[in-house]
C-alpha positions in Angstrom: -0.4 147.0 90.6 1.9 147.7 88.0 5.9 147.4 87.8 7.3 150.9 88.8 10.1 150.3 85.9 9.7 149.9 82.5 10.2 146.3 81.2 13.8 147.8 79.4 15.1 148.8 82.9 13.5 145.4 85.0 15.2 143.7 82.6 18.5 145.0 82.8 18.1 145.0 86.5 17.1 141.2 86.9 20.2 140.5 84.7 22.5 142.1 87.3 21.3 139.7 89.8 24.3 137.2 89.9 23.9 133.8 90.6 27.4 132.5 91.8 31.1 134.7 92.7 28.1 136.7 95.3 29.8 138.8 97.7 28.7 136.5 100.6 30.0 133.3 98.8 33.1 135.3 98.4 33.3 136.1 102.3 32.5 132.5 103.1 35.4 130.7 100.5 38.0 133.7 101.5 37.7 132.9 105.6 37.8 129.3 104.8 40.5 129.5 102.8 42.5 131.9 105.4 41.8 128.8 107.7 43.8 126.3 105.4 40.4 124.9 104.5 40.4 123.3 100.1 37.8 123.4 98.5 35.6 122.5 95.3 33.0 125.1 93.9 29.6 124.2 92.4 30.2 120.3 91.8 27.7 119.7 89.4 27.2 116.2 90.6 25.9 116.5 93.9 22.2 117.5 94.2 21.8 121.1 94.4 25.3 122.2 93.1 26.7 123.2 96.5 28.2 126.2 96.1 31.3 125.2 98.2 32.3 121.4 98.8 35.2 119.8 101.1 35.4 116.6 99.9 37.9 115.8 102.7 35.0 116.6 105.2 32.6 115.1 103.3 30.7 118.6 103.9 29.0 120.9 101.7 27.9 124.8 101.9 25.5 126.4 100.5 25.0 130.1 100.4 21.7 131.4 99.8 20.1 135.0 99.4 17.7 135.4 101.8 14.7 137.0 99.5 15.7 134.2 96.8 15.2 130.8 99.0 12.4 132.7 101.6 14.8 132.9 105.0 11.8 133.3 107.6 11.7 136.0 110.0 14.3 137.9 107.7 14.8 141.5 106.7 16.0 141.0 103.5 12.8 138.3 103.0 9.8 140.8 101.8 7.6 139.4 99.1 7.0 141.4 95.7 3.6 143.9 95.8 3.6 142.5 92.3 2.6 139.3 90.7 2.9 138.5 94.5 1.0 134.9 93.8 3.8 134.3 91.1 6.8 135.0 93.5 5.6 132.8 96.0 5.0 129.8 93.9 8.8 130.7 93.0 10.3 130.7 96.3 8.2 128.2 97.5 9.8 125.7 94.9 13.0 126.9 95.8 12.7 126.2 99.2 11.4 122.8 98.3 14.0 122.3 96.4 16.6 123.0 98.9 14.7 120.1 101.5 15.0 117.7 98.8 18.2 118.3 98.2 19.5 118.1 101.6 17.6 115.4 102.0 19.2 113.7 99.5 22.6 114.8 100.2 22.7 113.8 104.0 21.0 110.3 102.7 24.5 109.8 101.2 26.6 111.0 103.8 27.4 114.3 103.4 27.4 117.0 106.1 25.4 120.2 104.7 25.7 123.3 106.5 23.3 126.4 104.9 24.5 129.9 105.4 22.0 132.6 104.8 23.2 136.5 103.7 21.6 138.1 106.9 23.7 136.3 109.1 27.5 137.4 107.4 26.1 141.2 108.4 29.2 142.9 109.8 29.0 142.5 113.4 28.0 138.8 113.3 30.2 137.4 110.0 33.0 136.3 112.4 31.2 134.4 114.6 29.3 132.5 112.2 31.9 131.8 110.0 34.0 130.3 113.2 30.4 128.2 114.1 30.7 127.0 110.4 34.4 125.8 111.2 32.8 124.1 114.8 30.2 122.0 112.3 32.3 121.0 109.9 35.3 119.7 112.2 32.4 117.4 113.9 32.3 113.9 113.5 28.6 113.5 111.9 
């Protein structure tokens, strides 16, 4: 099966595809922030770069797309008609990568809490956000 845009447009369309300042990173930090939480963004030296860290927690988020870390039983989660064996490899590694990084993280004592896009939809946002305050105010 072939790509249904020419390799100009894919391009330019794969290029749009940001990788931090998303739209639900943005919806996590801003309700955090409203809540008096600080914070540190993408600390390069914990595993995984977490996209938000509260040091004084000892707790990090992460906020992943569902279709680019393969959330299960998710909408958003369909796999590519095209080079369908190449995109799987892909997420596959990324998902790996997440367990090994969480593994590595919660070796060293840090709370890790993963938010996935689906679930900051507009009916539910509030009430996953106010679960994520819930885990992180718990003593690990």
């Amino acid at each position: 099966m072939t790509d249904v845009h020419d390799k100009k447009t894919r391009s330019y369309n794969m290029s749009q595809i940001k990788g931090t300042n998303t739209f639900p990173e943005l919806l996590v930090r801003k309700y955090l922030f409203s809540q008096g939480f600080r914070f540190k963004l993408y600390d390069k030296k914990l595993p995984g770069k977490p996209d938000i860290v509260l040091p004084k927690y000892k707790t990090v988020i992460f906020v992943h797309g569902c279709f680019w870390h393969g959330h299960n039983d998710c909408k958003h989660f369909v796999i590519p008609k095209t080079r369908t064996n190449w995109w799987i490899g892909k997420i596959n590694r990324t998902k790996q990568n997440d367990t090994d990084n969480e593994l590595i993280l919660t070796s060293k004592g840090w709370k890790v809490i993963t938010i996935f896009e689906c679930e900051l939809n507009k009916k539910d946002y509030a009430i996953r956000l106010n679960n994520v305050i819930v885990q992180i105010l718990q003593e690990s």
